[in-house]
C-alpha positions as CSV (number, residue, x, y, z in Angstrom):
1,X,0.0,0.0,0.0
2,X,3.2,2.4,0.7
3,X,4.1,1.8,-2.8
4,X,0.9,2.7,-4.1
5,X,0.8,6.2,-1.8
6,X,4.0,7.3,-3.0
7,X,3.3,6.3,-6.7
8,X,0.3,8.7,-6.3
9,X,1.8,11.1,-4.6
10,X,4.4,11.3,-7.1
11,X,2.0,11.4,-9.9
12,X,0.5,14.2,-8.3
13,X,3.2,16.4,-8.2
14,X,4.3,15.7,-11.9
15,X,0.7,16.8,-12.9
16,X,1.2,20.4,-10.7
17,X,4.3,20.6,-12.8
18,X,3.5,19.3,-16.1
19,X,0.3,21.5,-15.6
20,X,2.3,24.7,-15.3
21,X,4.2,23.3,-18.1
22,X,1.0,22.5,-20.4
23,X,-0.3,26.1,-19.8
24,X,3.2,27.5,-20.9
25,X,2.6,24.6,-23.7
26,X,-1.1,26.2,-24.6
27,X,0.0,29.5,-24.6
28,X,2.6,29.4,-26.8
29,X,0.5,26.8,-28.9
30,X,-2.5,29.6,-29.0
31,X,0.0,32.5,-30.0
32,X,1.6,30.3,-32.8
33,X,-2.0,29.2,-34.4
34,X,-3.7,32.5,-33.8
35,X,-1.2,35.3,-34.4
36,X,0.7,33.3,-37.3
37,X,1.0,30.8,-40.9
38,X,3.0,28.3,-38.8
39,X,1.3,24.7,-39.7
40,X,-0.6,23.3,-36.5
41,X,2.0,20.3,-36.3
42,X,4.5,22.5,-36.2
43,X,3.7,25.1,-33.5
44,X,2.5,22.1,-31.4
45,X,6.3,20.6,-31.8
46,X,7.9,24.2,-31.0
47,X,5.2,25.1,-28.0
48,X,5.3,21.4,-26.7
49,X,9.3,21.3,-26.0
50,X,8.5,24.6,-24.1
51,X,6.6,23.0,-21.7
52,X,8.5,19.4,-21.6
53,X,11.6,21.2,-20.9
54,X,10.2,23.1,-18.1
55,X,8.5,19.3,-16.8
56,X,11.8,18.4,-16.9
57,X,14.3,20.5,-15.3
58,X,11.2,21.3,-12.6
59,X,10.2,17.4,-11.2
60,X,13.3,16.0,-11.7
61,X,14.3,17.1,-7.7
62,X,10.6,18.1,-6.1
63,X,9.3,14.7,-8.1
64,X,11.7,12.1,-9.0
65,X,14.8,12.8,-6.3
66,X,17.7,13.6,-8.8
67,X,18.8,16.4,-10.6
68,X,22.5,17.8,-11.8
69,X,24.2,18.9,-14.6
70,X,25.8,15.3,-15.0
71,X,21.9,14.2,-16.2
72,X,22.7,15.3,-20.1
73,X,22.4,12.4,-21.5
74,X,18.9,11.4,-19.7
75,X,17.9,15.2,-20.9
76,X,19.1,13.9,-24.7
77,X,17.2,10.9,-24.2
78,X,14.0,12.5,-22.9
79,X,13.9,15.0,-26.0
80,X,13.8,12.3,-28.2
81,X,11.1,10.3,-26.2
82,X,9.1,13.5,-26.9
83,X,10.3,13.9,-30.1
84,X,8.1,10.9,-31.1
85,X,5.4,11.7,-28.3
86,X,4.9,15.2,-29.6
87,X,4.8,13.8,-33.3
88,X,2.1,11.0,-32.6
89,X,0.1,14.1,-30.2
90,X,0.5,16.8,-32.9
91,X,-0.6,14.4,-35.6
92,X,-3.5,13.1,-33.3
93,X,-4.8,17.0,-32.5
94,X,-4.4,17.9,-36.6
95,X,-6.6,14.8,-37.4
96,X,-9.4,15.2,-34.5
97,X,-9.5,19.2,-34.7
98,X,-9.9,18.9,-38.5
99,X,-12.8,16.0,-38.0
100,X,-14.4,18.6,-35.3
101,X,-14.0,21.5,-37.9
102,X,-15.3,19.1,-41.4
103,X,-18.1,17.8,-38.9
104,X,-18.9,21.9,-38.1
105,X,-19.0,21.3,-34.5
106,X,-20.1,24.4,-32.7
107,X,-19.9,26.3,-35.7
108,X,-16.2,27.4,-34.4
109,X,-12.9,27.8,-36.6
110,X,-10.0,25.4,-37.0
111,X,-7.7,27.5,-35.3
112,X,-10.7,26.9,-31.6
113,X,-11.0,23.3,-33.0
114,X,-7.2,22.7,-32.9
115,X,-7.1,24.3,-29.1
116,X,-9.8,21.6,-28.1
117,X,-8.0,18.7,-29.4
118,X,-5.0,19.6,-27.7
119,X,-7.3,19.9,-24.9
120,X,-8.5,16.8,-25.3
121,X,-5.3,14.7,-25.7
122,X,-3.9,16.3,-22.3
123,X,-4.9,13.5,-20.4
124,X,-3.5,10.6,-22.7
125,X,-0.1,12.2,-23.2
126,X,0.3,13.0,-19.2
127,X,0.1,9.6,-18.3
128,X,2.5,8.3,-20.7
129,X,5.0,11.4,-19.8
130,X,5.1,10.6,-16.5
131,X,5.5,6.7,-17.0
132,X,8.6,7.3,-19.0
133,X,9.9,9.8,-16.8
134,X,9.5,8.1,-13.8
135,X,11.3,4.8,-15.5
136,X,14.3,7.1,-16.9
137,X,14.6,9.0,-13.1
138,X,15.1,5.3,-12.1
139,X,18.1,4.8,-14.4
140,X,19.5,8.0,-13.1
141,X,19.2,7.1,-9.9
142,X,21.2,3.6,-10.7
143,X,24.0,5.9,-11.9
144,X,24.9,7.4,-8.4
């Protein structure tokens, strides 16, 4: 039952992080799709490693128990995790914001249709963050 506690409890401090993370994530996300011609995939790659990065450098003391400048290679290894995270995700929102938009779903444009899909994927993609995080923490913790 400990094990379950501090699974949760560590889950829940990931998603206060990776929540001030996502709304760095949105915002830069929103200012991209609204205030330029960069394609949605695109500005969901660039705004996404905003907030990852800050997930990262954030949780990896207050959540996970390591942290230092000698962690460059689990920081190499996590970009590219999201790398292909953020592609599947950004694919994912492109596909169900333009099936919302082709469907004319509350009558709103792509540009509101792409900010509920990314919305809507939150959940998914926080979950799987924080599994691979906390199983790369636990190699970094084997390298003491």
């Amino acid at each position: 039952m400990s094990d379950l506690r501090s699974l949760t409890k560590s889950f829940l401090g990931f998603a206060l992080i990776a929540g001030i993370g996502w709304l760095l994530d949105l915002l830069c996300f929103a200012l991209l799709v609204k205030l330029s011609t960069v394609p949605p995939v695109l500005a969901n790659m660039i705004s996404s490693y905003v907030g990852v990065t800050f997930v990262w450098f954030a949780s990896l003391r207050a959540v996970f128990k390591v942290g230092g400048l000698r962690n460059q290679l689990y920081l190499i290894l996590y970009w590219g995790y999201q790398f292909l995270s953020i592609s599947l995700y950004s694919w994912l929102i492109q596909y169900v914001a333009k099936a919302l938009f082709d469907a004319e779903m509350w009558g709103l444009a792509l540009s509101s249709m792409l900010l509920i899909a990314k919305i809507a994927v939150t959940p998914v993609n926080l979950v799987t963050n924080f599994i691979f995080m906390k199983y790369l923490t636990g190699f970094m913790k084997g390298d003491r």
